[in-house]
Structures are given as C-alpha cells and as structure tokens.
Biopython code that builds the backbone (N, CA, C, O; Angstrom):
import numpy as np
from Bio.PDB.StructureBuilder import StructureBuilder

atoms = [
    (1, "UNK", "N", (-56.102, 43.038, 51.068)),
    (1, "UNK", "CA", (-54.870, 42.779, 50.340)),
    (1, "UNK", "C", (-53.733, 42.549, 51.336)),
    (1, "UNK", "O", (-53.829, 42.994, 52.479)),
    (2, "UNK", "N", (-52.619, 41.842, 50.917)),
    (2, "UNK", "CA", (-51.788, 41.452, 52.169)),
    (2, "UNK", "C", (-50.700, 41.186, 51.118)),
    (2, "UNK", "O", (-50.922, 41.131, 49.908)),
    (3, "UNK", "N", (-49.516, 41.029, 51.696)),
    (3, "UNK", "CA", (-47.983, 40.546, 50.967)),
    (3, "UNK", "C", (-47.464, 41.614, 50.144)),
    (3, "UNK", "O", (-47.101, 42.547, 50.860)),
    (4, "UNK", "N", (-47.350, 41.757, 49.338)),
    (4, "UNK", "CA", (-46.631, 42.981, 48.254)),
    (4, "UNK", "C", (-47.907, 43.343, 47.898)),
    (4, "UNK", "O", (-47.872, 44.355, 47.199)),
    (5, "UNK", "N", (-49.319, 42.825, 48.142)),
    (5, "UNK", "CA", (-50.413, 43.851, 47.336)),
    (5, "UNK", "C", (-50.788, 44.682, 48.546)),
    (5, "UNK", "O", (-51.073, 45.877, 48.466)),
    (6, "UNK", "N", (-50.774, 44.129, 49.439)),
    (6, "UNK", "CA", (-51.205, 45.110, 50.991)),
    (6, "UNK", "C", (-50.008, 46.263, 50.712)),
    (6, "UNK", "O", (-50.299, 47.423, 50.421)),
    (7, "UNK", "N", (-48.463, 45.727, 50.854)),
    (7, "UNK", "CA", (-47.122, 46.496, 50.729)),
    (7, "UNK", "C", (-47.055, 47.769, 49.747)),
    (7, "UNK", "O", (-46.440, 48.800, 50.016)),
    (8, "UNK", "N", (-47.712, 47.559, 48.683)),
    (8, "UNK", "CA", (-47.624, 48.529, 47.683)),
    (8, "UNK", "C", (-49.258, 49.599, 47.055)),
    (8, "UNK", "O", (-49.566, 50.407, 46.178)),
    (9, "UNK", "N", (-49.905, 48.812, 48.323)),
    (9, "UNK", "CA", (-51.521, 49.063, 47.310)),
    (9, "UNK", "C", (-51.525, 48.707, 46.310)),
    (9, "UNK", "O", (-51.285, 49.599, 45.495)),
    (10, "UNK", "N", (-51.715, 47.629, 45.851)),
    (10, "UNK", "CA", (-51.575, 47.882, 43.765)),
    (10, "UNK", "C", (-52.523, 46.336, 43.947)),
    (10, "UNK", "O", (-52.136, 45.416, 44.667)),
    (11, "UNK", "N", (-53.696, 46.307, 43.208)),
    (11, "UNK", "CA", (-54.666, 45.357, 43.354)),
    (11, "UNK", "C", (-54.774, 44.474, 41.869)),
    (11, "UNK", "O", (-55.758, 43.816, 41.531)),
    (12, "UNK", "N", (-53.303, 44.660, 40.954)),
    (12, "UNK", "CA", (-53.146, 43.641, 39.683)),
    (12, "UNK", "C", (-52.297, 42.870, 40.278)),
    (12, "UNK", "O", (-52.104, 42.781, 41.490)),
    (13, "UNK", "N", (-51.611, 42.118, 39.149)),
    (13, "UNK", "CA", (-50.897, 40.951, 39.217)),
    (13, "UNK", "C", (-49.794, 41.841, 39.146)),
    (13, "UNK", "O", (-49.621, 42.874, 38.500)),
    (14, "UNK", "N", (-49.009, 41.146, 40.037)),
    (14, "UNK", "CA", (-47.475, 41.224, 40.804)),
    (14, "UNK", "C", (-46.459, 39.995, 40.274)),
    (14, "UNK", "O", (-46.613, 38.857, 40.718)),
    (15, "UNK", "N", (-45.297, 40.337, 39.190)),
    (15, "UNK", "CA", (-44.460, 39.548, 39.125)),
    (15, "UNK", "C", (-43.329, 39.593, 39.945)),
    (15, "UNK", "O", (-42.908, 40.683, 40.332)),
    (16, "UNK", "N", (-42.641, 38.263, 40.340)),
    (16, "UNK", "CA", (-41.332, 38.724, 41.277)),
    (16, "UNK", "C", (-40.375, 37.780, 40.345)),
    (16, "UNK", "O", (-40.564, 36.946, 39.460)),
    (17, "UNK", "N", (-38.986, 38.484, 41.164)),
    (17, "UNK", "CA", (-37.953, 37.462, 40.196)),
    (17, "UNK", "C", (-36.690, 36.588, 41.332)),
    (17, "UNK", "O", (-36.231, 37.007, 42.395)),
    (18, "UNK", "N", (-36.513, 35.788, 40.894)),
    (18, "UNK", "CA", (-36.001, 34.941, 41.707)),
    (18, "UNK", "C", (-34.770, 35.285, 42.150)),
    (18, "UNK", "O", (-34.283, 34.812, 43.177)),
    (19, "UNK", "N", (-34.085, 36.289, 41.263)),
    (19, "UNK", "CA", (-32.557, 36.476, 41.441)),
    (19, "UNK", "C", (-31.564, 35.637, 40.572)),
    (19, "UNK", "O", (-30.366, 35.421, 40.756)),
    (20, "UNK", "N", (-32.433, 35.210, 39.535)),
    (20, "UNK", "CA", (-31.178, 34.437, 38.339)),
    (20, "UNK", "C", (-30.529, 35.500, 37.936)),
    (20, "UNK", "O", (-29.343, 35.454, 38.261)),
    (21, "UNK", "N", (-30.779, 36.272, 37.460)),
    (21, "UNK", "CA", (-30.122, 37.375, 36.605)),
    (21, "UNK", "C", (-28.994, 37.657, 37.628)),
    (21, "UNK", "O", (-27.846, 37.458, 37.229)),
    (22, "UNK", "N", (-29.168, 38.083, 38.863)),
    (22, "UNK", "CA", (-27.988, 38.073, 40.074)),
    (22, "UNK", "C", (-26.736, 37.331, 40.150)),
    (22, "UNK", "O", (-25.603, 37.804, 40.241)),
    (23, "UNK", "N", (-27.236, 35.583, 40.078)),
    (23, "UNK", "CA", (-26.356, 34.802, 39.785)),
    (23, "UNK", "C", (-25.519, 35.327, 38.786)),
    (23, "UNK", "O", (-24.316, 35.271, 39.043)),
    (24, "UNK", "N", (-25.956, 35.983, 37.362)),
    (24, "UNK", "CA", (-25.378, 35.371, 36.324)),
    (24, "UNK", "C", (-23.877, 37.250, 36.813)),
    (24, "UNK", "O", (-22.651, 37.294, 36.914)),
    (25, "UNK", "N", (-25.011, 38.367, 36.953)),
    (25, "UNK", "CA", (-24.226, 39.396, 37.173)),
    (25, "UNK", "C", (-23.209, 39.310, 38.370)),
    (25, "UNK", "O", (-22.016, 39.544, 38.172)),
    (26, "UNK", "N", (-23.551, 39.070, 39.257)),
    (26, "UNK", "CA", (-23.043, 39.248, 40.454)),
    (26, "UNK", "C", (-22.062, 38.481, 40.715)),
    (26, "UNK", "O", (-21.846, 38.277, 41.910)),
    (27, "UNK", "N", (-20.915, 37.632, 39.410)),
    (27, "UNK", "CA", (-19.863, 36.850, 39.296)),
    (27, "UNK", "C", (-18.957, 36.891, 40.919)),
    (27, "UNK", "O", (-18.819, 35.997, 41.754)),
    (28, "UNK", "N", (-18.368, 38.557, 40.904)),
    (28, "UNK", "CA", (-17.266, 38.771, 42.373)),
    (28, "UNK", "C", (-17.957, 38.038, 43.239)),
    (28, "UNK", "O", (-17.408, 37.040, 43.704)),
    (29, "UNK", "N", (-19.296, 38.375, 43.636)),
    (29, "UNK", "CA", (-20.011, 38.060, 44.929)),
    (29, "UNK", "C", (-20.934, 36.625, 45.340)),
    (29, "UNK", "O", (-21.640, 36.418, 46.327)),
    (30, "UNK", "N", (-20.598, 35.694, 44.091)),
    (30, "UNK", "CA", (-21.057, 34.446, 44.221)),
    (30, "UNK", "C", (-20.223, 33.642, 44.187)),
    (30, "UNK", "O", (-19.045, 33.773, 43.854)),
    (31, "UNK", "N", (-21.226, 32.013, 44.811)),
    (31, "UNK", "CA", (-20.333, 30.876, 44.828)),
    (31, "UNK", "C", (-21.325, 30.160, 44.241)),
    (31, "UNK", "O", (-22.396, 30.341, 44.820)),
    (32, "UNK", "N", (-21.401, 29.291, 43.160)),
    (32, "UNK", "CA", (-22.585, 28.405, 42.600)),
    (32, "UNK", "C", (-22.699, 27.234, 43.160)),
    (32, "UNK", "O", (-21.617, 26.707, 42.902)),
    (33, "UNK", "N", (-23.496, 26.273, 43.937)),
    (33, "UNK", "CA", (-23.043, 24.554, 44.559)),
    (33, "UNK", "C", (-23.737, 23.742, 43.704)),
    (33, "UNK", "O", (-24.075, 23.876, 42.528)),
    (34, "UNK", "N", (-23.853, 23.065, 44.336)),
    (34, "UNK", "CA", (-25.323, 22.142, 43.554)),
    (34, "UNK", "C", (-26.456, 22.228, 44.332)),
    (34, "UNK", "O", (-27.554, 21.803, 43.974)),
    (35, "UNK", "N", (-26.230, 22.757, 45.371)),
    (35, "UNK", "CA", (-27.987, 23.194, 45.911)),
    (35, "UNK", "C", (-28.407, 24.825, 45.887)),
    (35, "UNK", "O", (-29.373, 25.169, 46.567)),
    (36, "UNK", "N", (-27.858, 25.570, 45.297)),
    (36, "UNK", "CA", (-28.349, 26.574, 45.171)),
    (36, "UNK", "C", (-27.029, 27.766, 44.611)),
    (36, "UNK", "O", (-26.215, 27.694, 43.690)),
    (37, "UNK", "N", (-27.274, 28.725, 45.555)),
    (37, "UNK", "CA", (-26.276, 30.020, 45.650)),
    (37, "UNK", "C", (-25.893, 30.620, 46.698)),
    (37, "UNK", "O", (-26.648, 30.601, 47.671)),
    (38, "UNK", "N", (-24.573, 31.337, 46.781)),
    (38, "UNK", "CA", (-23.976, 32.193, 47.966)),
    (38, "UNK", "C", (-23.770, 33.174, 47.475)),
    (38, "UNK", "O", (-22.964, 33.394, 46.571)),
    (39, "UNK", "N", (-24.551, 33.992, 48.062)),
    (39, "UNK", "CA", (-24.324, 35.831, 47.675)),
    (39, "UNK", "C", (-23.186, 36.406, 48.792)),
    (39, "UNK", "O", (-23.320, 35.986, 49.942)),
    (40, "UNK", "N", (-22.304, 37.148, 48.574)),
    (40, "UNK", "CA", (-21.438, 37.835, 49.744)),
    (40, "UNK", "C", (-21.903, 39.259, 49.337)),
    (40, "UNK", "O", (-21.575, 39.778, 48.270)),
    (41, "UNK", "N", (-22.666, 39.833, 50.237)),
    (41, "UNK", "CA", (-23.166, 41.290, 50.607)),
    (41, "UNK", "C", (-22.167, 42.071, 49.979)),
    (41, "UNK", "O", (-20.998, 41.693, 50.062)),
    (42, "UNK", "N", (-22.385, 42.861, 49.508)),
    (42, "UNK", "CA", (-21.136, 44.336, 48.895)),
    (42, "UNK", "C", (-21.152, 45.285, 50.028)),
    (42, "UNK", "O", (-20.386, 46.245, 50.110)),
    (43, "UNK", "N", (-22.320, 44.887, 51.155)),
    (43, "UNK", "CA", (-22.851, 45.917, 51.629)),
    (43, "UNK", "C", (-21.554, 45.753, 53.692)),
    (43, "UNK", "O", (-21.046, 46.601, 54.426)),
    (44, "UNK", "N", (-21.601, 44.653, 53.707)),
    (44, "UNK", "CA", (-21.119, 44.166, 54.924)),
    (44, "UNK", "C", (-20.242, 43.211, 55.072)),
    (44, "UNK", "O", (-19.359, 43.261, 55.929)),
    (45, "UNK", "N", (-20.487, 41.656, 53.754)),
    (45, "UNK", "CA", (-19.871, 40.912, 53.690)),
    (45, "UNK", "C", (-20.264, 39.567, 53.894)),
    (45, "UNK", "O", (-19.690, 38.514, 53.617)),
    (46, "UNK", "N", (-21.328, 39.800, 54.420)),
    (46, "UNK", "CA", (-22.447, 38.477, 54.812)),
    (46, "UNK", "C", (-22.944, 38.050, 53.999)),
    (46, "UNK", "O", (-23.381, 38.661, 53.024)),
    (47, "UNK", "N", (-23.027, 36.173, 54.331)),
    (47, "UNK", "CA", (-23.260, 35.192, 53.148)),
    (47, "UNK", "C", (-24.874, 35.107, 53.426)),
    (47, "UNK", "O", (-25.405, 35.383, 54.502)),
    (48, "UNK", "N", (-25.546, 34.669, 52.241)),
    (48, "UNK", "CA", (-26.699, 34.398, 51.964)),
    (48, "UNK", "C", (-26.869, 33.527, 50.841)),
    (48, "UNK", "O", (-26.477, 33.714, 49.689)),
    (49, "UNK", "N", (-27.442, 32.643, 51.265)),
    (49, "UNK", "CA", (-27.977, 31.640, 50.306)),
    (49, "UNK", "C", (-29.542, 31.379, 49.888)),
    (49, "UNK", "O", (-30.599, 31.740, 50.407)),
    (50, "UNK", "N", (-29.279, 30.709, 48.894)),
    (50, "UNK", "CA", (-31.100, 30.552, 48.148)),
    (50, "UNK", "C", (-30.260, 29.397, 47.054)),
    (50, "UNK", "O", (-29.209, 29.172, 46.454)),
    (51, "UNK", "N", (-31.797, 28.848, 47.379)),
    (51, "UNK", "CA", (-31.502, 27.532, 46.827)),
    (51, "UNK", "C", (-33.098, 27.778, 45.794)),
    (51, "UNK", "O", (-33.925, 28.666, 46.002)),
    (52, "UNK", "N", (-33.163, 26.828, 44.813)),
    (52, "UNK", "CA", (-34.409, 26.820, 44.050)),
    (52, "UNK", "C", (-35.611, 27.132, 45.066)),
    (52, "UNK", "O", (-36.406, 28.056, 44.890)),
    (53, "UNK", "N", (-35.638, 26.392, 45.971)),
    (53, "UNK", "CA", (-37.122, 26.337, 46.498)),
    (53, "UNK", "C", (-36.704, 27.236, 47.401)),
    (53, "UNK", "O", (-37.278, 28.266, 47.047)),
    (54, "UNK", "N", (-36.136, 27.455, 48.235)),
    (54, "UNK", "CA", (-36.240, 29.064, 48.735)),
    (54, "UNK", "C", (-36.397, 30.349, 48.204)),
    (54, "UNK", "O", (-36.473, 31.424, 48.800)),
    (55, "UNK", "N", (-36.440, 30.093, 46.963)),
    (55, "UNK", "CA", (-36.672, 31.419, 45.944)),
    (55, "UNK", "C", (-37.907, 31.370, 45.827)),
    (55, "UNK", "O", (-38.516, 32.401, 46.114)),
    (56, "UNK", "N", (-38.572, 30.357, 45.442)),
    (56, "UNK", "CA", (-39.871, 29.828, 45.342)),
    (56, "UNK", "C", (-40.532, 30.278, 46.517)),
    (56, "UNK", "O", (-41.369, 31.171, 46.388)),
    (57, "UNK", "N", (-40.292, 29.802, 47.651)),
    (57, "UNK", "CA", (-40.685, 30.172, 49.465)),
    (57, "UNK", "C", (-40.936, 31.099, 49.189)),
    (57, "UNK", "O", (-42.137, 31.365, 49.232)),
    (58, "UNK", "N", (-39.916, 32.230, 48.709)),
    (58, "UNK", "CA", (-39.764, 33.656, 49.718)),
    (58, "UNK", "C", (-41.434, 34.577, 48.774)),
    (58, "UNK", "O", (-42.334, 35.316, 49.174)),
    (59, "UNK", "N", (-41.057, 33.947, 47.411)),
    (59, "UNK", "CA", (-41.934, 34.435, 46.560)),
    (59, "UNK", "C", (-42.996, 34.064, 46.585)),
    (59, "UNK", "O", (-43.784, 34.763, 45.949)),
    (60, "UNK", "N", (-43.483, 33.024, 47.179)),
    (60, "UNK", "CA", (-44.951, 32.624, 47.711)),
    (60, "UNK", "C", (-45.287, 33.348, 49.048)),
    (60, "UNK", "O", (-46.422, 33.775, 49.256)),
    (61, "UNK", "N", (-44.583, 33.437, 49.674)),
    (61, "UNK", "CA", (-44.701, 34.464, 50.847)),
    (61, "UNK", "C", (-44.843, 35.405, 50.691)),
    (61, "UNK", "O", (-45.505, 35.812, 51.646)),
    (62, "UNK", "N", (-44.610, 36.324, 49.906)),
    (62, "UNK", "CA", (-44.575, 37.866, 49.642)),
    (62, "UNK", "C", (-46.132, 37.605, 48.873)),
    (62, "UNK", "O", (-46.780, 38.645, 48.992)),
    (63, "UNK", "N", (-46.814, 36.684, 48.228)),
    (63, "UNK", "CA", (-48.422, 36.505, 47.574)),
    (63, "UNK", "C", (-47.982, 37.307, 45.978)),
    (63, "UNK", "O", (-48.479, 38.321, 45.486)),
    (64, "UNK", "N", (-47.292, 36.753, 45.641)),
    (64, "UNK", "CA", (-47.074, 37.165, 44.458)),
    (64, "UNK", "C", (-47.934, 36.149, 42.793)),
    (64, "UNK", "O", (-47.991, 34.931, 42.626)),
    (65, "UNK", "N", (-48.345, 37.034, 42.065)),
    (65, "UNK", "CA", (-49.125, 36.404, 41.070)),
    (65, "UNK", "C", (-48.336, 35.612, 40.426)),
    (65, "UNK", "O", (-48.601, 34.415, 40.321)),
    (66, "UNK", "N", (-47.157, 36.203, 39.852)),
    (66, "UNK", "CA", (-46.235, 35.557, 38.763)),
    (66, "UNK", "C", (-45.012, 35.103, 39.549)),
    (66, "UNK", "O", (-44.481, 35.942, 40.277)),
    (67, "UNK", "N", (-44.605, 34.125, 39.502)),
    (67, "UNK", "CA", (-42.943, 33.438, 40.109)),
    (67, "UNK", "C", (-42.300, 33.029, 39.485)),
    (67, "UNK", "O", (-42.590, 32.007, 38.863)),
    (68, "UNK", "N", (-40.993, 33.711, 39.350)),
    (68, "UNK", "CA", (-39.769, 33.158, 38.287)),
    (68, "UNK", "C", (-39.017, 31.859, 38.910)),
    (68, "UNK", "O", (-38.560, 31.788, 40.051)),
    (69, "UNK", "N", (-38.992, 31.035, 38.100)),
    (69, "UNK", "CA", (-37.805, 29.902, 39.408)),
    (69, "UNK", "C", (-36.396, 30.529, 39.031)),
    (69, "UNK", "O", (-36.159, 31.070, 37.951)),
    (70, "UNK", "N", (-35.406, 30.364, 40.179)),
    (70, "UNK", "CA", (-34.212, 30.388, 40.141)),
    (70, "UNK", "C", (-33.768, 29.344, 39.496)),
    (70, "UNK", "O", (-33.865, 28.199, 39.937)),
    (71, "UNK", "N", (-33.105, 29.727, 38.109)),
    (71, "UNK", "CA", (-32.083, 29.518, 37.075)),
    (71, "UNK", "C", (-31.007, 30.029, 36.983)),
    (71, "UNK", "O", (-30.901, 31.255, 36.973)),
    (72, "UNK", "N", (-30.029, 29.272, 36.901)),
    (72, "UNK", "CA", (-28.706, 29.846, 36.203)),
    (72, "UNK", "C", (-27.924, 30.132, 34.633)),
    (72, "UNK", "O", (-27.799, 29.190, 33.850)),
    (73, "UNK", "N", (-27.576, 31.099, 34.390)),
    (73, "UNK", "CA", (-27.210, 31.513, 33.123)),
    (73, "UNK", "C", (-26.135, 30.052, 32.628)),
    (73, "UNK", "O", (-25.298, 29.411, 33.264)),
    (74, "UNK", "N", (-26.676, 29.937, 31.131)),
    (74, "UNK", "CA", (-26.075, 29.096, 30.540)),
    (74, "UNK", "C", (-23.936, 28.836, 30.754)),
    (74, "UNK", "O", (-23.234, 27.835, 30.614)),
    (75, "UNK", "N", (-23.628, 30.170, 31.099)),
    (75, "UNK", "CA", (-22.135, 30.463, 30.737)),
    (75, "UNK", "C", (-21.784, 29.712, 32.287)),
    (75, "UNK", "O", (-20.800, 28.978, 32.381)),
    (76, "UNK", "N", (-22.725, 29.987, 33.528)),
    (76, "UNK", "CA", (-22.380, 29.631, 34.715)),
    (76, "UNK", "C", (-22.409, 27.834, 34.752)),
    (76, "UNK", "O", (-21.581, 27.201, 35.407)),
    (77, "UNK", "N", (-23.606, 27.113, 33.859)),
    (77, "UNK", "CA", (-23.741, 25.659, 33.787)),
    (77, "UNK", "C", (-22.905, 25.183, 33.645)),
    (77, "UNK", "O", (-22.600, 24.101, 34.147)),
    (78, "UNK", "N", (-21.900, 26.215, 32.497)),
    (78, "UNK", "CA", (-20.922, 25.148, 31.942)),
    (78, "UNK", "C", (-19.312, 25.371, 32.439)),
    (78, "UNK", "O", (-18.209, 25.113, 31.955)),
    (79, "UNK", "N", (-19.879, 26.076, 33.836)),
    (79, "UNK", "CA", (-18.148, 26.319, 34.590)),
    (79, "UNK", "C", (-18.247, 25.473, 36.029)),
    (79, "UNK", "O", (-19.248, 25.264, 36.714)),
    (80, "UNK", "N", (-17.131, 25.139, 36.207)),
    (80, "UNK", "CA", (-17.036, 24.356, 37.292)),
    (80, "UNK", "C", (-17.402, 22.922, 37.456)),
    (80, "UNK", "O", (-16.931, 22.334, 36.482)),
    (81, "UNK", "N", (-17.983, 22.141, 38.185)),
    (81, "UNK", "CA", (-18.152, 20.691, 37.842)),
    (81, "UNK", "C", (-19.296, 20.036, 37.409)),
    (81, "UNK", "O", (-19.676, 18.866, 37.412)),
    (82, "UNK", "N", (-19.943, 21.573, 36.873)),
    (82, "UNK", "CA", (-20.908, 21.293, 36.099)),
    (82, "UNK", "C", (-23.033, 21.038, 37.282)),
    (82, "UNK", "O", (-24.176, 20.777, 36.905)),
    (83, "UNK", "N", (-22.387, 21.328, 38.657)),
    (83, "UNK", "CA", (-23.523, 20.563, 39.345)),
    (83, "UNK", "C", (-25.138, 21.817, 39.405)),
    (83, "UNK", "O", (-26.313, 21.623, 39.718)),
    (84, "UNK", "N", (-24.469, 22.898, 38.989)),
    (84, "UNK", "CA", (-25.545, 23.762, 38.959)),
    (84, "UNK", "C", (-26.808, 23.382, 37.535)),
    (84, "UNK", "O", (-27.804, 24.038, 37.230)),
    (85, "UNK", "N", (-26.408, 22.429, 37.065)),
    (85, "UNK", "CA", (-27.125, 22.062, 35.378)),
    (85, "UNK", "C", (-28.258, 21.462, 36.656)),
    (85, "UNK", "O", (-29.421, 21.852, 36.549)),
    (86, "UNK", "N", (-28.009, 20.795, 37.502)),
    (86, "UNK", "CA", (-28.991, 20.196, 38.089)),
    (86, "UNK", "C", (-30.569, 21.047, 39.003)),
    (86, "UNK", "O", (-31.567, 20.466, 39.431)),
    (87, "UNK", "N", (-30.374, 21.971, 39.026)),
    (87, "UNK", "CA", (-31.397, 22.973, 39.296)),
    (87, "UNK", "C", (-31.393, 24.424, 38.614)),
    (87, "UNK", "O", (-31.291, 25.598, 38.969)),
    (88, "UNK", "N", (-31.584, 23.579, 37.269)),
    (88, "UNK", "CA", (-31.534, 25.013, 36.616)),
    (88, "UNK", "C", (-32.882, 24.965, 36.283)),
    (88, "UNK", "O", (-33.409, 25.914, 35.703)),
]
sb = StructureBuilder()
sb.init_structure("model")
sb.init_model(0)
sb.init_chain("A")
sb.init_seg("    ")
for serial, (resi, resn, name, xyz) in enumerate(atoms, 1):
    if name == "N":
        sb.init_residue(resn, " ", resi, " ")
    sb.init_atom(name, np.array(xyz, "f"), 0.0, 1.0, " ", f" {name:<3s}", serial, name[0])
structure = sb.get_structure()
C-alpha cells in the first residue's frame, strides 16, 4: 500500500476533496481568477494556489480512489467578471 493507503493503513477506498467547499468558505482568504484560486494562509500569510488540475495532481498523487474536481460555489460564479464559470 503506498499514498494515503500506506499513510493511514486503511486498505478501502479513500475519498479526497479538492477544496471547493474552501473556496466557497474561506471568502477573507481568497482571490478567485480564471485559472484557479489564491488561498492567503491564516497561519503566516502565504499565497497558494490550485488551479483545477492541480487539485486533480495533488489527488492522484496521494493514490486516492475517489477525486472531487475543484468547483466553485454558485454565489462565487456569479461575482466578479464572471471568469471562474469557466472551470467550474
């Protein structure tokens, strides 16, 4: 076993989540573009980004059974110039 099944011992299916729900909570600490997201750390202040397919990446890397794609909450599509509708 290797990735989160080596990580945890656990020999079922492993769902992961992309971090939409983040987007939609984490309003103070984001910036939405059209290629993805900017998280600002609560913790330090440091930017981090993820874009669709880096969510995808990280979650194929870890050998995960189930993969959520990164989506954005409907209320976020319809603010700003609209470019996040494009990788939702």
């Amino acid at each position: 076993m290797g990735g989160l099944h080596g990580f945890m011992s656990w020999n079922r299916s492993i769902l992961t989540d992309s971090g939409g729900f983040q987007v939609f909570s984490l309003n103070e600490l984001r910036k939405v573009s059209e290629g993805g997201v900017t998280f600002r750390s609560h913790l330090d202040g440091s930017s981090h980004f993820f874009s669709p397919e880096s969510a995808m990446a990280a979650q194929i890397g870890w050998a995960a059974d189930i993969i959520m794609a990164l989506t954005s909450a409907p209320s976020i599509r319809r603010s700003g110039n609209g470019s996040a509708t494009r990788w939702r």
